[in-house]
N, CA, C and O atoms as a printed pandas DataFrame, in Angstrom:
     atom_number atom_name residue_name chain_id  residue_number  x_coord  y_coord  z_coord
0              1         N          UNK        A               1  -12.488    5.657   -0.703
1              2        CA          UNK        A               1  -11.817    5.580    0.576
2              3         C          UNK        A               1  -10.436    4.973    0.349
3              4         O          UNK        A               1  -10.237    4.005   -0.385
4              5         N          UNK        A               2   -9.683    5.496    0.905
5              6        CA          UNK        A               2   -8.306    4.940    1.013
6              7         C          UNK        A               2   -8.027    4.573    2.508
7              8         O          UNK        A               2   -8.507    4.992    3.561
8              9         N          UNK        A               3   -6.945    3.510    2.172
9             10        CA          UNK        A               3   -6.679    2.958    3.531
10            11         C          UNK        A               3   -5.180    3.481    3.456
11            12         O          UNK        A               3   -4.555    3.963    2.511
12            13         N          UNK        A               4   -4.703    3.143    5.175
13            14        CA          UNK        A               4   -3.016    3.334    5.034
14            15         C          UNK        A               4   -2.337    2.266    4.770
15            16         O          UNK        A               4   -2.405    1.389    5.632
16            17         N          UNK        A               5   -1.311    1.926    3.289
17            18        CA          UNK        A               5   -0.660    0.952    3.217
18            19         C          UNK        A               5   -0.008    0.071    3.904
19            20         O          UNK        A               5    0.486   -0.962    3.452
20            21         N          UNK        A               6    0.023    0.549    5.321
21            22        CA          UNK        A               6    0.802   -0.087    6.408
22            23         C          UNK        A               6   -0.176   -0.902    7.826
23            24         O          UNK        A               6    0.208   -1.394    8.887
24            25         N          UNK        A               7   -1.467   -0.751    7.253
25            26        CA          UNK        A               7   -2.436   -1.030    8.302
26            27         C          UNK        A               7   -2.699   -2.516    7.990
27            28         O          UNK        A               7   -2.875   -2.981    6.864
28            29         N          UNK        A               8   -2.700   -3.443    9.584
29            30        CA          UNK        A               8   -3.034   -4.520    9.027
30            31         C          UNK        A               8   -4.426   -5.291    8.716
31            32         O          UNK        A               8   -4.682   -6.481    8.531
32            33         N          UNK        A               9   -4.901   -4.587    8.728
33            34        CA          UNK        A               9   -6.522   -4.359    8.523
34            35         C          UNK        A               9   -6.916   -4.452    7.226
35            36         O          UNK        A               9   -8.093   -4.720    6.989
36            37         N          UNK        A              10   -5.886   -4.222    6.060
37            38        CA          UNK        A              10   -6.049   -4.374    4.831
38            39         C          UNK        A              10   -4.828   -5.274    4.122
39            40         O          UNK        A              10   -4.679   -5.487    2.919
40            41         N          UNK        A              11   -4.014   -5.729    5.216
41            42        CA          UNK        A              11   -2.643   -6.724    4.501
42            43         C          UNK        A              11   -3.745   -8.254    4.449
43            44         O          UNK        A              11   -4.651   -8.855    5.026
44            45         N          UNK        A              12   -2.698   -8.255    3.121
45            46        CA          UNK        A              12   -3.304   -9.757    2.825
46            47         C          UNK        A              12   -1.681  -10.896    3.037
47            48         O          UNK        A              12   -0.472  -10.674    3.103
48            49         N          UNK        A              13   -2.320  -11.777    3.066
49            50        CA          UNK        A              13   -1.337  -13.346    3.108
50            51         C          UNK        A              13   -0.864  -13.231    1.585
51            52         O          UNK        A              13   -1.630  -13.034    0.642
52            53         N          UNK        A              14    0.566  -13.391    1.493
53            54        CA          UNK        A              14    1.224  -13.998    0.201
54            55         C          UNK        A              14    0.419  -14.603   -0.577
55            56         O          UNK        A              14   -0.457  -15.158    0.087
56            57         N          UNK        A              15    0.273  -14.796   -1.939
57            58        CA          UNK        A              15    0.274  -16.130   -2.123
58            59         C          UNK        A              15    1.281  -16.606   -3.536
59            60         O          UNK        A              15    1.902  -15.883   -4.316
60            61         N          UNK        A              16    1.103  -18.621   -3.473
61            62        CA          UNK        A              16    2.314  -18.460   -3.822
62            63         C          UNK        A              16    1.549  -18.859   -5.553
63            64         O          UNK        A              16    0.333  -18.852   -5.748
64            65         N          UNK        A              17    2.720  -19.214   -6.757
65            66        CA          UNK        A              17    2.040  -19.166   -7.791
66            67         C          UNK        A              17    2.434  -20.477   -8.469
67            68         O          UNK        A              17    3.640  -20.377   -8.695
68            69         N          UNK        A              18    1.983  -21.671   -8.904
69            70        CA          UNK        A              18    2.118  -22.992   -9.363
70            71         C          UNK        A              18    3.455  -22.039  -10.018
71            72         O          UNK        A              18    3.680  -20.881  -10.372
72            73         N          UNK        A              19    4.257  -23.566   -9.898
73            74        CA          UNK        A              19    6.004  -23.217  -11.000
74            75         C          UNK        A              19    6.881  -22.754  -10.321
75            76         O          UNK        A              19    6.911  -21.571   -9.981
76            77         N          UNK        A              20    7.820  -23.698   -9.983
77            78        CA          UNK        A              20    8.793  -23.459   -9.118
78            79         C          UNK        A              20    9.536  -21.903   -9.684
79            80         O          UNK        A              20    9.655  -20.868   -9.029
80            81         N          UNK        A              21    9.922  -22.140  -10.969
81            82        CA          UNK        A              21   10.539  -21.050  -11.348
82            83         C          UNK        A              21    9.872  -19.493  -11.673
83            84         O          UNK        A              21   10.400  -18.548  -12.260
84            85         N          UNK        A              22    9.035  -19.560  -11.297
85            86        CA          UNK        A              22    7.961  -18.242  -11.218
86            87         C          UNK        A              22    8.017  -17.418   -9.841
87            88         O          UNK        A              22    7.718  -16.237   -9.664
88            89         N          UNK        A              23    8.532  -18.462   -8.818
89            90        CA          UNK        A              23    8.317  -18.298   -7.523
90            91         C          UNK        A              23    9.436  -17.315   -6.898
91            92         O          UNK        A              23   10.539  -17.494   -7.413
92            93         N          UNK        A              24    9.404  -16.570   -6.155
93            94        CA          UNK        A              24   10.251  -15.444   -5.512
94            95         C          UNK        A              24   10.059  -15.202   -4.350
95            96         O          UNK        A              24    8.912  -15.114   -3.913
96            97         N          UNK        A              25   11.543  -14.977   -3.299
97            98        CA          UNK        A              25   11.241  -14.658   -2.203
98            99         C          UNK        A              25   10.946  -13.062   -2.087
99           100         O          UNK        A              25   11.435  -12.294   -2.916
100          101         N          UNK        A              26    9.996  -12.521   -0.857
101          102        CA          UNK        A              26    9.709  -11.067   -1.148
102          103         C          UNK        A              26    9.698  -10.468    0.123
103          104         O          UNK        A              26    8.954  -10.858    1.024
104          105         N          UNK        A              27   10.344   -9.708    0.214
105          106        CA          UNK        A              27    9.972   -9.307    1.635
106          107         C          UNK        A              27    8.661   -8.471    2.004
107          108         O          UNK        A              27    8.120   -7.828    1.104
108          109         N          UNK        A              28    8.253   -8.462    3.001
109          110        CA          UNK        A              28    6.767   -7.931    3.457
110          111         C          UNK        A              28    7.108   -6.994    4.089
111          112         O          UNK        A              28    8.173   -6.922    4.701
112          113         N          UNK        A              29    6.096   -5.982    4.024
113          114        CA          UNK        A              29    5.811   -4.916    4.792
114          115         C          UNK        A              29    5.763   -4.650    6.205
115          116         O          UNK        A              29    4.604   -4.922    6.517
116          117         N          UNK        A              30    6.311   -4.311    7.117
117          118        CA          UNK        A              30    5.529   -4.336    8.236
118          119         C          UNK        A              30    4.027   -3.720    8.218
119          120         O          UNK        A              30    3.688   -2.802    7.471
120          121         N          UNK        A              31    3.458   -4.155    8.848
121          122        CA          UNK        A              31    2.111   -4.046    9.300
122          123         C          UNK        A              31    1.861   -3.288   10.587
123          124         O          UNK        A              31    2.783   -3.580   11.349
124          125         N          UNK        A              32    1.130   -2.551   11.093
125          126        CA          UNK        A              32    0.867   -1.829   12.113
126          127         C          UNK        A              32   -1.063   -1.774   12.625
127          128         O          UNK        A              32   -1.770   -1.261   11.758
128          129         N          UNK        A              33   -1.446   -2.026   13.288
129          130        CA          UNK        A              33   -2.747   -1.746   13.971
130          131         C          UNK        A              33   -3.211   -0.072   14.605
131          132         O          UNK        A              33   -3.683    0.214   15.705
132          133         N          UNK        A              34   -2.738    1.152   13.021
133          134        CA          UNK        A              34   -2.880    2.181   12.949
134          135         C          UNK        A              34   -4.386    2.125   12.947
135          136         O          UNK        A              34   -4.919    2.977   13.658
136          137         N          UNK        A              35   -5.272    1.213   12.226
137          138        CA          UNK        A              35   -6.442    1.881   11.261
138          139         C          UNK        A              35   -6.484    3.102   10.768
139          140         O          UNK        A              35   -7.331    3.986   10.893
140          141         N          UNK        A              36   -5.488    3.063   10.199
141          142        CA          UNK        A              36   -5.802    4.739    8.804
142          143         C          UNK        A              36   -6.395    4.320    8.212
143          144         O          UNK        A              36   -6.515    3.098    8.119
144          145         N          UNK        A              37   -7.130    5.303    7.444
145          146        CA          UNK        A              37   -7.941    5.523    6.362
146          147         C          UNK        A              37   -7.922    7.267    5.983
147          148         O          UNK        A              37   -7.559    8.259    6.615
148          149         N          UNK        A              38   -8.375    7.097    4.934
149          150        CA          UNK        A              38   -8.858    8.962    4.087
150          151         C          UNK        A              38  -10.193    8.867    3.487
151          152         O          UNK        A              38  -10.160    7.920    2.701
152          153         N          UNK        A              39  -11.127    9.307    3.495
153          154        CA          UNK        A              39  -12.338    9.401    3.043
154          155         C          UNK        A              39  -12.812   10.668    2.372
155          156         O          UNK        A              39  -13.242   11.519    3.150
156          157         N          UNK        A              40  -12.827   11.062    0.679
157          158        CA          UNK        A              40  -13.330   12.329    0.421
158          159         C          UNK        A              40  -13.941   12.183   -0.352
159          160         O          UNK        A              40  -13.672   11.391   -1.255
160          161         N          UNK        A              41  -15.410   13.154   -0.291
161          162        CA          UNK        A              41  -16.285   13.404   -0.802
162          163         C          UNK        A              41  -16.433   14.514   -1.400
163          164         O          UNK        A              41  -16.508   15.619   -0.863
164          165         N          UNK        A              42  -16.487   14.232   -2.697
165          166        CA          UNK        A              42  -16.825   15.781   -3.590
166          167         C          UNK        A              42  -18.141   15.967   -3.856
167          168         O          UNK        A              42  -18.889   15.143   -4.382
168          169         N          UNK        A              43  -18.514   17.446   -3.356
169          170        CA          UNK        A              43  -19.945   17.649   -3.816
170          171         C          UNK        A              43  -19.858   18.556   -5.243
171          172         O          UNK        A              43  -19.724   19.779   -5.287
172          173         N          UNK        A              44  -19.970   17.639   -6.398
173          174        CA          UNK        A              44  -20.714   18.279   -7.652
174          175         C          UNK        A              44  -21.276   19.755   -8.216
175          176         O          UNK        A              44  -22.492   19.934   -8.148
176          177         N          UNK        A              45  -20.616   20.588   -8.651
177          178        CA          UNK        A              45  -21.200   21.934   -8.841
178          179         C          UNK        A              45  -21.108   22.918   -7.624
179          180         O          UNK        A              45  -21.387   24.104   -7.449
180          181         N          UNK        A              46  -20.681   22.075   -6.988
181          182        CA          UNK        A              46  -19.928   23.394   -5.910
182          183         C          UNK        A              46  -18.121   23.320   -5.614
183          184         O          UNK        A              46  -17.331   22.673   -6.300
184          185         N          UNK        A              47  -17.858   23.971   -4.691
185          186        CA          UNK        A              47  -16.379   23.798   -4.476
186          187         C          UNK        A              47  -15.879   23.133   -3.493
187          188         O          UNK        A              47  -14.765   23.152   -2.968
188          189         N          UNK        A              48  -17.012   22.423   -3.258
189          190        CA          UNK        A              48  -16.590   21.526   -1.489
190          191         C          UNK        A              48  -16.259   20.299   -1.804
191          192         O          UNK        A              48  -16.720   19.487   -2.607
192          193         N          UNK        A              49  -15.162   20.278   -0.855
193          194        CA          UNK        A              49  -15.337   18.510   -0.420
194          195         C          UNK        A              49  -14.971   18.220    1.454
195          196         O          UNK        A              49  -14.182   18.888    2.123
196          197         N          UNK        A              50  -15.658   17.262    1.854
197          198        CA          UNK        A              50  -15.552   16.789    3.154
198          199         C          UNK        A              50  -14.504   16.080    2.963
199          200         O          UNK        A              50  -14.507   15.396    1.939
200          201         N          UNK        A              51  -13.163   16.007    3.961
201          202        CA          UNK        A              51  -12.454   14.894    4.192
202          203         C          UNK        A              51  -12.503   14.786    5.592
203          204         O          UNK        A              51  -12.784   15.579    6.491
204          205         N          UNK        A              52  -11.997   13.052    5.535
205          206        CA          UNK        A              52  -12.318   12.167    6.814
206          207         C          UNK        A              52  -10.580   11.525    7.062
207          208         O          UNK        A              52   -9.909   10.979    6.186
208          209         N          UNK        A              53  -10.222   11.743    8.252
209          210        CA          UNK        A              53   -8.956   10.980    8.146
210          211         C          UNK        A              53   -9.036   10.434    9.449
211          212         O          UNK        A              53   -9.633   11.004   10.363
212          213         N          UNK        A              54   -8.335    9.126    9.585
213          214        CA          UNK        A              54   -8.473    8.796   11.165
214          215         C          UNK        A              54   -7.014    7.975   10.971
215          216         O          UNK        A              54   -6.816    7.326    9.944
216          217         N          UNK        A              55   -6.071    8.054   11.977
217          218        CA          UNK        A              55   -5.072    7.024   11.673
218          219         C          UNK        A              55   -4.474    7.230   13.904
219          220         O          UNK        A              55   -4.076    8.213   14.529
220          221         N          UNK        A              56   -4.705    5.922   14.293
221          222        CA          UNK        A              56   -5.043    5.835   15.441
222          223         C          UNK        A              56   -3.010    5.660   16.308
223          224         O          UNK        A              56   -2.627    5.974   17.435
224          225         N          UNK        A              57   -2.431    5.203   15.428
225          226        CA          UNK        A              57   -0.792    4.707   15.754
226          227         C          UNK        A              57    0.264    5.508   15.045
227          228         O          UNK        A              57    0.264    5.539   13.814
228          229         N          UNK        A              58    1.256    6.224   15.821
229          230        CA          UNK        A              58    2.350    6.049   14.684
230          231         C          UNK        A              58    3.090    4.843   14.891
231          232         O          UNK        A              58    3.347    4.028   15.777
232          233         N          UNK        A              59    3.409    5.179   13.215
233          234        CA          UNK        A              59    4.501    4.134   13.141
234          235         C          UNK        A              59    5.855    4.415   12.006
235          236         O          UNK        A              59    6.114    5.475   11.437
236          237         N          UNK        A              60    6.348    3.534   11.934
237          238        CA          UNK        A              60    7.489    4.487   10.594
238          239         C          UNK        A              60    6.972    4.658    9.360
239          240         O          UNK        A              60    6.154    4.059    8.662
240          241         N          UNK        A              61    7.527    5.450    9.276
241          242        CA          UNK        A              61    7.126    5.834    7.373
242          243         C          UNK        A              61    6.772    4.702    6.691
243          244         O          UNK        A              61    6.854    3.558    7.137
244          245         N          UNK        A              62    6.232    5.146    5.201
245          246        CA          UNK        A              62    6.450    3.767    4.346
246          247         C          UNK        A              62    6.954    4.131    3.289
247          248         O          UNK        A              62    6.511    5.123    2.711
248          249         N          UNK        A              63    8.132    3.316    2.732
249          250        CA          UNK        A              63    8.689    3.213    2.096
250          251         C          UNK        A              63    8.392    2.657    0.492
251          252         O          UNK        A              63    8.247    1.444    0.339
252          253         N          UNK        A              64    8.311    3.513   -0.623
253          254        CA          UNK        A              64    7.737    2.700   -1.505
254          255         C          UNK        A              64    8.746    1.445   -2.330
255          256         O          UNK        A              64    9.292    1.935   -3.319
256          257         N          UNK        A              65    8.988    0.393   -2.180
257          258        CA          UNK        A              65    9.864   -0.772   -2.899
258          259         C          UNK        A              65    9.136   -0.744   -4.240
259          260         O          UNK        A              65    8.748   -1.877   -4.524
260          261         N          UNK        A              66    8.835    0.128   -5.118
261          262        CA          UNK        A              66    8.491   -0.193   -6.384
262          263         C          UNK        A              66    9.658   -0.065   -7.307
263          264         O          UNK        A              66   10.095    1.081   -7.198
264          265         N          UNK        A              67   10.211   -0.627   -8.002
265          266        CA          UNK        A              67   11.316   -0.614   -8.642
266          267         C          UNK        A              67   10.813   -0.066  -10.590
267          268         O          UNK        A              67   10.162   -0.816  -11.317
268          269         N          UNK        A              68   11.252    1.151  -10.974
269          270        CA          UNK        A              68   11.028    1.809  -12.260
270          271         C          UNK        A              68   11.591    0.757  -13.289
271          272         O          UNK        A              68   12.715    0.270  -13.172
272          273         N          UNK        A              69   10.826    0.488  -14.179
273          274        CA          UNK        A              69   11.158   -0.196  -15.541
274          275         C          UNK        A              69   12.760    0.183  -15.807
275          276         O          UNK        A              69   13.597   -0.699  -15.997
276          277         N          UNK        A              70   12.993    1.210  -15.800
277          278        CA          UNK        A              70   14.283    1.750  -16.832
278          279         C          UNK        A              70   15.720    0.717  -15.356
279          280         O          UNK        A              70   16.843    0.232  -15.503
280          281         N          UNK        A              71   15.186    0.796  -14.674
281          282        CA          UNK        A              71   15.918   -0.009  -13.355
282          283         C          UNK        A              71   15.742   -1.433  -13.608
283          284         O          UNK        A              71   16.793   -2.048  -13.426
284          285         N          UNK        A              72   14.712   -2.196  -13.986
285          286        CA          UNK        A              72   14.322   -3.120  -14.372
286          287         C          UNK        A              72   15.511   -4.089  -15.284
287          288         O          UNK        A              72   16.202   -5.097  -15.141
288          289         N          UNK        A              73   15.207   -3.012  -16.309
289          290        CA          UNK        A              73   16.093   -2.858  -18.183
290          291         C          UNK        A              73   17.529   -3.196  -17.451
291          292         O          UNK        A              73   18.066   -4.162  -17.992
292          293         N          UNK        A              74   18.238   -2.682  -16.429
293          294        CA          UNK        A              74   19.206   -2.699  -16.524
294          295         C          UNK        A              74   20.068   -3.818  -16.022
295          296         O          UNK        A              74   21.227   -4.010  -16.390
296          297         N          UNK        A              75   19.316   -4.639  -15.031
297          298        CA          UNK        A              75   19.178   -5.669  -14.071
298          299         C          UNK        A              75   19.129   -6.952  -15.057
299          300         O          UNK        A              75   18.126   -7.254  -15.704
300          301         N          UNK        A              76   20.681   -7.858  -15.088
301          302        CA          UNK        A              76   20.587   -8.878  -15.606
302          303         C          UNK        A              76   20.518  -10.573  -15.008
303          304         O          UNK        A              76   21.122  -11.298  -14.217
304          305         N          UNK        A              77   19.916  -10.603  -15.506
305          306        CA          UNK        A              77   19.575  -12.496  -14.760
306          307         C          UNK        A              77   20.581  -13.575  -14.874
307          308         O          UNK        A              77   20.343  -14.692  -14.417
């Protein structure tokens, strides 16, 4: 089962990590009270699968903030 990254039904609280210098500010996601989810089931030796989707709100897109290594590399401290 998958949930929707933006549901707050599955956001968790920060947390923070002993060491001042480890520590980073981050910005958060908005959160929304969509309840998405995806649910699929493959049945084995045949060609089926059931999917389940329910997502009750829109809300805006989501945006992925993952930043690529080679972006990383280039970024000096």
């Amino acid at each position: 089962m998958f949930h929707c990254a933006q549901s707050k039904d599955c956001h968790r609280k920060s947390q923070k990590i002993e060491g001042e210098e480890l520590q980073q500010d981050k910005l958060a996601m908005d959160t929304f009270e969509c309840h998405g989810w995806l649910h699929i089931t493959l049945h084995y030796g045949t060609s089926i699968a059931n999917i389940k989707i329910e997502h009750k709100e829109d809300h805006i897109l989501y945006c992925s903030i993952y930043i690529h290594e080679e972006i990383k590399a280039m970024i000096v401290l």
